[in-house]
C-alpha positions in Angstrom: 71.4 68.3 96.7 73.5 65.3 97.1 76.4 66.4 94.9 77.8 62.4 94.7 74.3 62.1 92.5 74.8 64.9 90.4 76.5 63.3 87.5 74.3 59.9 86.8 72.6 61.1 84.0 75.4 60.9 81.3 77.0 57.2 80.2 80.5 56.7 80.3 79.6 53.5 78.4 78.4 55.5 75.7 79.5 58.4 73.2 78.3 61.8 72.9 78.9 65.0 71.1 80.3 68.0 72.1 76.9 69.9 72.5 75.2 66.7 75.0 78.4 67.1 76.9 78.1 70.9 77.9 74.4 71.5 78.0 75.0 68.1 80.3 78.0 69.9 82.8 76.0 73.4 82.2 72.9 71.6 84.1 75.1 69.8 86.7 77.0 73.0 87.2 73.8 74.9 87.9 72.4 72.9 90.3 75.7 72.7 92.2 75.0 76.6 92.0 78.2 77.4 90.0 77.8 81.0 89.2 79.9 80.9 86.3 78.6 77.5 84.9 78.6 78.3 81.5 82.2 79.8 81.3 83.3 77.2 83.3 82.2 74.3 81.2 83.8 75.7 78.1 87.0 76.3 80.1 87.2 73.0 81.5 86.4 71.4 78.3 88.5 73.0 76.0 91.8 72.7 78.8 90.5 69.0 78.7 90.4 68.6 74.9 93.7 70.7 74.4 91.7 73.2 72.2 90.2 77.2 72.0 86.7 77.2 73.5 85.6 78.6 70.5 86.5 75.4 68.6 84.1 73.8 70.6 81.7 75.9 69.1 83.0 75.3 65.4 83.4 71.5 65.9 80.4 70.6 67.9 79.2 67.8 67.1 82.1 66.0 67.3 81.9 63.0 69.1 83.7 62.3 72.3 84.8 58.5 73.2 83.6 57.1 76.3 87.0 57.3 78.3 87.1 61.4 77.3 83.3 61.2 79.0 84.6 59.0 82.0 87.4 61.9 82.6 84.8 64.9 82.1 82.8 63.8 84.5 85.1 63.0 86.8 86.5 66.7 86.7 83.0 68.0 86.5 82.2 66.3 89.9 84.6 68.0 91.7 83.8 71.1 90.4 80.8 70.3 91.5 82.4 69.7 95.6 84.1 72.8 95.4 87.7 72.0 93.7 89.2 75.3 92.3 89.1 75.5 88.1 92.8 76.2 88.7 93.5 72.5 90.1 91.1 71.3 87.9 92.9 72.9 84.9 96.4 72.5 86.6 96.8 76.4 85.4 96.5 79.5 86.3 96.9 83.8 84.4 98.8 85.8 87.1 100.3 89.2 85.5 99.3 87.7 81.9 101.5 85.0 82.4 100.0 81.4 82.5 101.6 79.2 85.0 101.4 75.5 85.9 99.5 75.1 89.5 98.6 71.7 90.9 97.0 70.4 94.1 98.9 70.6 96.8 100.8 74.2 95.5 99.1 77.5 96.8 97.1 79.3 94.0 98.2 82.8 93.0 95.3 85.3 93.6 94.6 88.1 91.0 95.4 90.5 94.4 99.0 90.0 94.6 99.4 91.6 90.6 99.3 95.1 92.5 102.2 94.6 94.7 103.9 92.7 91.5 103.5 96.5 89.9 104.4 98.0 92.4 107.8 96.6 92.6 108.6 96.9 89.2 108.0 100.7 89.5 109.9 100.9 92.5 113.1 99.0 90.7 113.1 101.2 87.8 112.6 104.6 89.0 115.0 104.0 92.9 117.1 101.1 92.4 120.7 100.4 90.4 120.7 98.1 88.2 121.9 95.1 88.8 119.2 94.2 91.5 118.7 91.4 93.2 115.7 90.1 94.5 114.5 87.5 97.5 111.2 85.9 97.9 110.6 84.2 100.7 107.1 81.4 100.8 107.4 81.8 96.6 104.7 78.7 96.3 103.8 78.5 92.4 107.1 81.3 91.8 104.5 83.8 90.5 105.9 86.5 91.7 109.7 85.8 91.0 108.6 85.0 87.5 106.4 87.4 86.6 109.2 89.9 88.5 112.1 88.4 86.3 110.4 88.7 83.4 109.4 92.3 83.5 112.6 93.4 85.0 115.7 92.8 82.3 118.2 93.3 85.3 116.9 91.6 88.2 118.2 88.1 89.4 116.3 86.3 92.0 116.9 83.8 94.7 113.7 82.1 96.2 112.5 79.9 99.0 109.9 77.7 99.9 109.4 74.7 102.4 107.3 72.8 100.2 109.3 70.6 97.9 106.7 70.0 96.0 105.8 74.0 95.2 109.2 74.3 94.0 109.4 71.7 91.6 106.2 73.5 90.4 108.0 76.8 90.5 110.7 75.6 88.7 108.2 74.2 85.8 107.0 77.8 85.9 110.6 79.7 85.2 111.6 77.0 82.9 108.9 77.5 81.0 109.5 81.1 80.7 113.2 80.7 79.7 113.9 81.9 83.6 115.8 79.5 85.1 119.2 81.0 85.1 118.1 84.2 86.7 115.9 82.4 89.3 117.8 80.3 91.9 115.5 78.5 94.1 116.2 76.9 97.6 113.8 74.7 100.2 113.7 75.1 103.3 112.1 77.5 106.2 112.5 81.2 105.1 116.1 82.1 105.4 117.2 78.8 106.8 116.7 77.5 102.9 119.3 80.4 101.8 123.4 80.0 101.9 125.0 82.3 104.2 126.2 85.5 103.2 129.4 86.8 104.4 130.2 89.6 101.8 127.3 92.7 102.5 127.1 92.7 98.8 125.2 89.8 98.4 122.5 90.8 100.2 119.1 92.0 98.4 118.2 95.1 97.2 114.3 94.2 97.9 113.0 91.4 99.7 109.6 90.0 99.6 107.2 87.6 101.1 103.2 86.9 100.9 103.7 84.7 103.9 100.4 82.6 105.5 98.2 85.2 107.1 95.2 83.6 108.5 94.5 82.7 111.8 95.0 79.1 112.8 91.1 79.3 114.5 89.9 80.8 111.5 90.9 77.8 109.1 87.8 75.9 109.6 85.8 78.9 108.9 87.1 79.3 104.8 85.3 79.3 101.9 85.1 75.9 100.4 87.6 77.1 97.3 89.9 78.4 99.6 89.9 75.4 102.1 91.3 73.4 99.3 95.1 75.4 99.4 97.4 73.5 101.3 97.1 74.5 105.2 100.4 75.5 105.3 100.2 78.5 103.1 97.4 79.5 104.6 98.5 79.3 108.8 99.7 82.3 110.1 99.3 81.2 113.9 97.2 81.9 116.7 97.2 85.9 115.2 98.4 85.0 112.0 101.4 87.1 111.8 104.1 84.7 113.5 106.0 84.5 109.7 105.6 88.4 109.7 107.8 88.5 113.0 109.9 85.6 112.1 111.0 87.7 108.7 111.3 90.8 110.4 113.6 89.2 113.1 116.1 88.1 110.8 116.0 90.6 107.8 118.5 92.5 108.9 121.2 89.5 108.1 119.9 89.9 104.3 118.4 92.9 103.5 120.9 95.4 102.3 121.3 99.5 103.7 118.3 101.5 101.9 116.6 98.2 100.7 113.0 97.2 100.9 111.1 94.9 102.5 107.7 94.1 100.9 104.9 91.9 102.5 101.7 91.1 101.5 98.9 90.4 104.3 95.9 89.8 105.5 92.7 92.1 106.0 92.6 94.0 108.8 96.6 93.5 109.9 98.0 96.8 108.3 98.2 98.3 111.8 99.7 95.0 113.3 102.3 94.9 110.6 103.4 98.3 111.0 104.1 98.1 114.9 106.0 94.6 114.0 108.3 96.9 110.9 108.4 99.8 113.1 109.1 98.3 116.5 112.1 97.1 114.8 113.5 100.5 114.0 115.6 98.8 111.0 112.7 100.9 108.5 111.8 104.4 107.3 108.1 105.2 108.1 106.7 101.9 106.1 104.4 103.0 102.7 101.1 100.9 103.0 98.8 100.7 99.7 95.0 99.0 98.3 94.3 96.1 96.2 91.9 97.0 93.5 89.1 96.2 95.7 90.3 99.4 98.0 91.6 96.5 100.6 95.3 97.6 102.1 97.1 94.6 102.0 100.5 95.8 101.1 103.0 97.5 102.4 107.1 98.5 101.5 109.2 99.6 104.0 113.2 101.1 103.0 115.7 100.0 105.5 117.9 103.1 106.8 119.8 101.6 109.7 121.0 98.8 111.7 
C-alpha cells in the first residue's frame, strides 16, 4: 500500500463530526495494518482534542473545523509510517506516572518498571536512609522520577549527553514537584558529574540502562524502534562498550557495599557478568527476568577496592 495515499479520502477544506473522523483513521489505520487501530484512534484523538476518550463517545457529533482535520491527519499519517503513539502524543505511563516524551528523547519501555521495583525494595529493606542515587544515560528521567517519588529519602543526581533529553527530564521532575531532589548534569557518563573528593558523596546505588544494541544490528530494528534517537540505542560493535566504560570508572563513585544496577540487552547476561566480575570491585552479581521471563537485569554490591 502506498502509505503517502492513505489519507486522501477526508477534506481538510471541509468539517466533520467526531464519528466521520474515527471510522475515517480506524479504516486508514487498518489498512496500514495497525493492530490496535481502534484504541489508537481514540487515544490519539482525545490527546489531540485535550479530552477522555470516552467524551468522544458522549459528544460525537461534534463538529471538528477544518484546521483540527488538517492536524489529525497529519498525525494519523505518521501513524500510519510507523511513528510511535508516544511521539505522536508527546507522552508516555511508566510506573503509573505520565511523563512528557518527544522526538528526539529515548522512549521509556514498560520493561525497565521491574528493575524500577526492584530498587525500591532494595532501598528500604538494605540501605540507610538518607540515600543517594546516580543515573547515568537518564533520557526522559523515568527512572530518577519515578525512583524519587516512591522513595521519601532518596536524592538523585543524573546524567545524560543529550541536551535536549534533559530539558525533557527536567519537564518530567518539575512536573512532579521533583526538582529539588533531582539534580541533573550533561555530559558523557561521569564526565557530566563534579568531582568528589569527600568518600561521602559518593552513591549508595548507581544505575544505568545504557545503549545496548549492536551498531550492525541498527539497520535491522523494528520500524517503532528505529525511530529512538541512534544514540540511545548504539552499544558498539558488541554493544556493551558503555557497560565497560561504567564499570571502568565506578569505583571513583560508587560507595563501599553500594550497588551498581544495569539494565541490558537480550542475550548479554553472561557478557555482563564477566565485565562486573572481572573487575573484582562486586559480590557475586544478582541477575533477574522482565515479566516476559527475559533476564535483562542485574545488581551487583560493591565489597572492595
Amino acid at each position: 500500500m502506498d502509505k503517502g495515499k492513505c489519507v486522501l479520502d477526508i477534506n481538510t477544506d471541509k468539517d466533520y463530526n467526531i464519528r466521520h473522523t474515527m471510522k475515517w483513521a480506524l479504516n486508514v489505520l487498518k489498512k496500514a495494518q495497525i493492530t490496535s487501530a481502534a484504541k489508537e484512534v481514540e487515544l490519539l484523538l482525545s490527546n489531540m482534542l485535550r479530552c477522555e476518550f470516552a467524551d468522544l463517545y458522549l459528544d460525537i457529533n461534534r463538529i471538528l473545523e477544518p484546521n483540527v482535520i488538517k492536524r489529525f491527519k497529519s498525525i494519523i499519517l505518521k501513524r500510519c509510517q510507523g511513528v510511535p503513539m508516544q511521539y505522536l502524543m508527546q507522552e508516555t505511563c511508566f510506573y503509573g506516572l505520565k511523563l512528557h516524551v518527544e522526538k528526539g528523547v529515548f522512549i521509556p519501555r514498560p520493561e525497565t518498571e521491574v528493575l524500577v521495583e526492584k530498587i525500591i525494595e532494595l532501598v528500604e529493606k538494605n540501605i540507610r536512609k538518607p540515600v543517594r542515587i546516580l543515573e547515568l544515560c537518564t533520557g526522559s528521567g523515568n527512572i530518577s522520577v519515578a525512583l524519587t517519588k516512591n522513595l521519601q529519602y532518596c536524592t538523585i543526581m543524573s546524567s545524560d549527553i543529550s541536551p535536549q533529553a534533559l530539558i525533557v527530564a527536567r519537564e518530567n521532575a518539575q512536573l512532579y514537584g521533583l526538582k529539588t531532589r533531582i539534580e541533573f548534569h550533561q555530559g558523557d557518563l561521569f564526565s557530566a558529574l563534579p568531582e568528589f573528593k569527600d568518600l561521602n558523596d559518593r552513591f549508595d546505588i548507581i544505575i544505568a540502562n545504557p545503549p545496548y544494541i549492536e551498531s550492525q544490528d541498527l539497520k535491522n530494528l523494528p520500524k517503532e524502534v528505529g525511530h529512538d534517537p541512534q544514540n540511545a540505542l548504539d552499544g558498539g560493535s558488541d554493544g556493551l562498550i558503555f557497560y565497560r566504560r561504567i564499570i571502568s570508572r565506578v569505583k571513583y563513585y560508587l560507595k563501599k557495599d553500594g550497588y551498581l544496577a544495569f539494565e541490558f540487552g537480550d542475550a548479554q547476561a553472561q557478557s555482563i557478568e564477566k565485565i562486573i566480575c572481572t573487575s573484582q570491585l562486586f559480590e557475586k552479581p544478582f541477575f533477574f527476568s522482565d515479566l516476559n521471563g527475559i533476564v535483562r537485569f542485574v545488581i551487583a554490591r560493591r565489597s572492595c577496592g
